[in-house]
C-alpha positions as CSV (number, residue, x, y, z in Angstrom):
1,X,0.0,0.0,0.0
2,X,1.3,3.3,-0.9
3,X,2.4,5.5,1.4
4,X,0.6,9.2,1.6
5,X,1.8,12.5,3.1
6,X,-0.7,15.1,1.6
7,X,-4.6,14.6,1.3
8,X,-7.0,16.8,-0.6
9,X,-10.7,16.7,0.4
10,X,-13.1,17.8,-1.2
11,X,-15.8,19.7,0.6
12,X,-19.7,19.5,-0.1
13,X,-20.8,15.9,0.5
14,X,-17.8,14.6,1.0
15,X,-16.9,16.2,4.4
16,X,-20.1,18.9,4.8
17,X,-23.6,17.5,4.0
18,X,-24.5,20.3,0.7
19,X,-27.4,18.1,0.5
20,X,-29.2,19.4,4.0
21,X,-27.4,22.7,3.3
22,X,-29.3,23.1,-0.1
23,X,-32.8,21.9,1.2
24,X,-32.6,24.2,4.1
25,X,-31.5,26.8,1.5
26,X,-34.6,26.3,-0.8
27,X,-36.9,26.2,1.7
28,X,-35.6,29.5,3.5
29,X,-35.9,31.1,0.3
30,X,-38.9,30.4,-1.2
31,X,-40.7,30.3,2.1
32,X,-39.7,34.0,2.0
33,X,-41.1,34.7,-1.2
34,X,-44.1,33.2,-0.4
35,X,-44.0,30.3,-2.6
36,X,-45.0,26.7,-1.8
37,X,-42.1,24.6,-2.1
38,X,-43.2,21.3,-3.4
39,X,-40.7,18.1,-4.0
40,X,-41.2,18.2,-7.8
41,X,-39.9,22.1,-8.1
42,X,-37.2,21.1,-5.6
43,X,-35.7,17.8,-7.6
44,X,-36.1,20.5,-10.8
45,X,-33.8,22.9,-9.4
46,X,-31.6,20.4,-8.6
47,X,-31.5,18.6,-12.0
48,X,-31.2,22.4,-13.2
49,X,-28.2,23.7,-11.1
50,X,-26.0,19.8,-11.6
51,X,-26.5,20.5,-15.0
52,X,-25.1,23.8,-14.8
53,X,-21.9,22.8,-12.7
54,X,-21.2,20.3,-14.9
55,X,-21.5,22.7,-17.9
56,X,-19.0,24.6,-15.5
57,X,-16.8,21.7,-14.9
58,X,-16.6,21.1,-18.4
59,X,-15.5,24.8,-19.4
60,X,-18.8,25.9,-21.4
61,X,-19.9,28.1,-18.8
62,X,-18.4,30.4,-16.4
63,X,-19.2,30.5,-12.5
64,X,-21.0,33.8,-12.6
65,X,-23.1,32.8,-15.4
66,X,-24.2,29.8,-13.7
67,X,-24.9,31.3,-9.8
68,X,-26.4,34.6,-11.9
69,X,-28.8,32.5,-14.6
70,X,-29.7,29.3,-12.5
71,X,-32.8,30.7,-10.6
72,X,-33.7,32.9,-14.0
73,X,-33.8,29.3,-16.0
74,X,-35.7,27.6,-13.0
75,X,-38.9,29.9,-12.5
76,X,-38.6,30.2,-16.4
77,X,-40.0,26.4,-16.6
78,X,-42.7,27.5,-14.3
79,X,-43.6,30.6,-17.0
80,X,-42.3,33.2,-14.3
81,X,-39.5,35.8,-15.0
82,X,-37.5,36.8,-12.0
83,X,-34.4,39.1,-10.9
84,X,-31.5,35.7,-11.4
85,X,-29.0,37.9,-9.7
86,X,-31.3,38.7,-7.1
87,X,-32.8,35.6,-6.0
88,X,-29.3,34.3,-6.3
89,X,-28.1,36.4,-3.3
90,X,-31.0,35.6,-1.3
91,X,-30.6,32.1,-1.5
92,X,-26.7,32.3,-0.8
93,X,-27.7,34.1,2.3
94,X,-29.3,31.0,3.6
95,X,-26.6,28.6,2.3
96,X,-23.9,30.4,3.9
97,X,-25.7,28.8,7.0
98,X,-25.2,25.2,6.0
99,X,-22.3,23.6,8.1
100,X,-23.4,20.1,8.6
101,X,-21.0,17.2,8.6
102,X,-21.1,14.4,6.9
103,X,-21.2,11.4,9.1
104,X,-17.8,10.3,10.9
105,X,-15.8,13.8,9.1
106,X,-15.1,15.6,12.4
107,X,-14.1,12.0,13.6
108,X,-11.8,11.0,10.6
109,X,-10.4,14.7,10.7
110,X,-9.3,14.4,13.9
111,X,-7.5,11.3,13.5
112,X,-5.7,12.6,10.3
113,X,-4.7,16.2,11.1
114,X,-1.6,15.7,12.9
115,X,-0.2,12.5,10.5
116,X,-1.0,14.2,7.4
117,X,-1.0,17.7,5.5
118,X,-4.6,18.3,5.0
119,X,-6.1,20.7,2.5
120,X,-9.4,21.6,1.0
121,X,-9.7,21.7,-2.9
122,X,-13.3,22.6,-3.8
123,X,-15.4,24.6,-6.9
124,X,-17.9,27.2,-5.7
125,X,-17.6,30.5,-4.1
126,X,-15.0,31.5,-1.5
127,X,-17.0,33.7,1.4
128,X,-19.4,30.4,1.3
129,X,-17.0,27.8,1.8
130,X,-15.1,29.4,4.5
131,X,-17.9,30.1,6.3
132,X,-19.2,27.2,6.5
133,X,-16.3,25.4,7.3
134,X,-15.7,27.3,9.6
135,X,-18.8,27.1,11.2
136,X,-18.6,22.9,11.1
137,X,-15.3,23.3,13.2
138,X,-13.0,21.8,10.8
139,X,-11.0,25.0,9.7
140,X,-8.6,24.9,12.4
141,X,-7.4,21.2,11.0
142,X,-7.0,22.3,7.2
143,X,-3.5,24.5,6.3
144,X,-5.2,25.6,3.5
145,X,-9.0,26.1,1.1
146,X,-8.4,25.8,-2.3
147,X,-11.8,27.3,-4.1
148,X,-12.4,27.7,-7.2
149,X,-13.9,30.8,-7.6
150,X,-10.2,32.4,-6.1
151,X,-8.2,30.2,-8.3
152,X,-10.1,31.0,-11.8
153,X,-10.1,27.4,-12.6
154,X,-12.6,24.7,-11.4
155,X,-12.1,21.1,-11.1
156,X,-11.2,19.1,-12.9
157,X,-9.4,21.3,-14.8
158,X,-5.5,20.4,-14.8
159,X,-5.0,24.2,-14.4
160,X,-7.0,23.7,-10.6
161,X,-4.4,21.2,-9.9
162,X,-1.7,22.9,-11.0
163,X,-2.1,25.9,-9.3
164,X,-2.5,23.9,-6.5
165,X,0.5,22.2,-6.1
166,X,2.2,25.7,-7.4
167,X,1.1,26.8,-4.0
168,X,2.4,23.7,-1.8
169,X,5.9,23.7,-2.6
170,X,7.1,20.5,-0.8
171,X,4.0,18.6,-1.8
172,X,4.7,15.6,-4.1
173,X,2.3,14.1,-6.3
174,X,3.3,10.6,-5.5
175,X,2.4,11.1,-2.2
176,X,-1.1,13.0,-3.0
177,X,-4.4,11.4,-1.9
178,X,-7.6,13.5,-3.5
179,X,-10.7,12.6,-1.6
180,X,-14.3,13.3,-3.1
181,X,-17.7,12.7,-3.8
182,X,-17.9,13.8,-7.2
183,X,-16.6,11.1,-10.2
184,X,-16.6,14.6,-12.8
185,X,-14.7,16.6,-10.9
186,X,-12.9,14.7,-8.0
187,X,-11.9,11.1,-9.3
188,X,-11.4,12.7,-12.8
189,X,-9.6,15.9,-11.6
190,X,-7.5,13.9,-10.2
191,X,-6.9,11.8,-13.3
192,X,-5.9,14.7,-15.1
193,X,-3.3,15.8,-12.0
194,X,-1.9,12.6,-11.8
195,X,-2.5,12.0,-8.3
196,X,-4.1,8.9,-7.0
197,X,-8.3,9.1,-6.5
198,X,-10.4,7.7,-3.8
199,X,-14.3,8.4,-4.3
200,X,-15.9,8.6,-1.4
201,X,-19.6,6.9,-2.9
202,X,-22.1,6.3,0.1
203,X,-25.1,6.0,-2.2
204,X,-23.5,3.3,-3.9
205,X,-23.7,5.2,-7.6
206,X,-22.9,3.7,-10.6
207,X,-19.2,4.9,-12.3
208,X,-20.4,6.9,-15.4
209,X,-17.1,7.9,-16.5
210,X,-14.5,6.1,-18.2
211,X,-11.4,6.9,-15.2
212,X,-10.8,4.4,-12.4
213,X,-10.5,5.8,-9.3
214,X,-7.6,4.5,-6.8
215,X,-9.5,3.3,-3.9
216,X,-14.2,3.2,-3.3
217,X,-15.0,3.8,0.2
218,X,-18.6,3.8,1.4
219,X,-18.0,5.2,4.7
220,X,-15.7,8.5,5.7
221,X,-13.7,6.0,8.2
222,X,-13.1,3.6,5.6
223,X,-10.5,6.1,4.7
224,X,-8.4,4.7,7.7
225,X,-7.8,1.4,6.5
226,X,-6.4,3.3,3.5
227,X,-4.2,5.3,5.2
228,X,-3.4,2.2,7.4
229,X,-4.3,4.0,10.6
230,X,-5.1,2.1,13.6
231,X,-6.9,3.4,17.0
């Protein structure tokens, strides 16, 4: 088993629940504007806004276009025309809020911090992620949040990656563990940095893209036996 010095985590549903964060978001928001919130517009918005990160992820789009547009597209299936940029800032309001951890993360953290160079390597905008990682209690353990929005790249962009390890000097690739959710932009971003992948896969998804990744956990602790850390 190889041996690992520096691991990159992703953040939303790998170490925070975005999941809970986005429901709680949605219904915030439209329970402010007054709108019932059934499950059918919520799983519509979703199916909107994945496919506009991975329009994103694949270069077509750029971030602001996507946060500015994605409400505007959304009430325009329901034949309503709305401020995009507006309702976009209302409902970031109530996702900065989101901080809930992922099962067993503050756990697994806590183990790793002081073995291992930890960082956070995530898309999405800066102010948000910081602040709700540091509201989960895990940005003391992290030397440094890598986002997207701050680097001009997204994963899995090789440029991401690149500027990355620009920034960590002493960091080999080699040694490099990426950790994520996401097959698009973890497993694959990781491909294209030539680092080694595990996908962290809870709901037990099916691989839809051609890359392997290193390792498949189910659970965050599984990550342990990995790493070969004992109790």
């Amino acid at each position: 088993m190889k041996q690992y010095q520096t691991l990159l985590f992703d953040l939303d549903d790998t170490l925070l629940d975005f999941g809970q964060a986005e429901n709680e978001a949605l219904s915030k928001l439209f329970m402010e504007l007054q709108i019932p919130l059934t499950d059918d517009m919520k799983e519509t918005y979703k199916m909107f806004n994945t496919g506009l990160w991975r329009a994103h992820e694949e270069g077509k789009i750029g971030r602001e276009e996507l946060l500015n547009t994605r409400f505007a597209i959304f009430f325009e299936h329901y034949g309503k025309k709305v401020d995009g940029v507006e309702f976009e800032r209302k409902y970031r309001s109530y996702l900065d809020e989101g901080h809930q951890l992922i099962d067993g993360a503050m756990e697994l953290i806590l183990d790793l911090y002081e073995k291992y160079d930890l960082f956070i390597v995530t898309n999405g905008v800066v102010s948000t992620q910081e602040k709700r990682l540091k509201d989960s209690g895990l940005a003391p353990y992290f030397q440094h949040v890598f986002v997207s929005e701050e680097i001009g790249f997204q994963k899995p962009k090789f440029e991401f990656f690149d500027y990355v390890f620009g920034q960590l000097k002493k960091c080999e690739r080699g040694t490099t563990l990426i950790i994520g959710d996401s097959l698009t932009s973890d497993i694959q971003g990781g491909f294209n940095a030539d680092i080694d992948t595990c996908w962290f896969n809870p709901h037990y998804k099916k691989k839809n893209i051609d890359v392997e990744p290193t390792y498949e956990i189910r659970q965050l602790t599984e990550l342990k036996d990995i790493l070969k850390i004992t109790e």
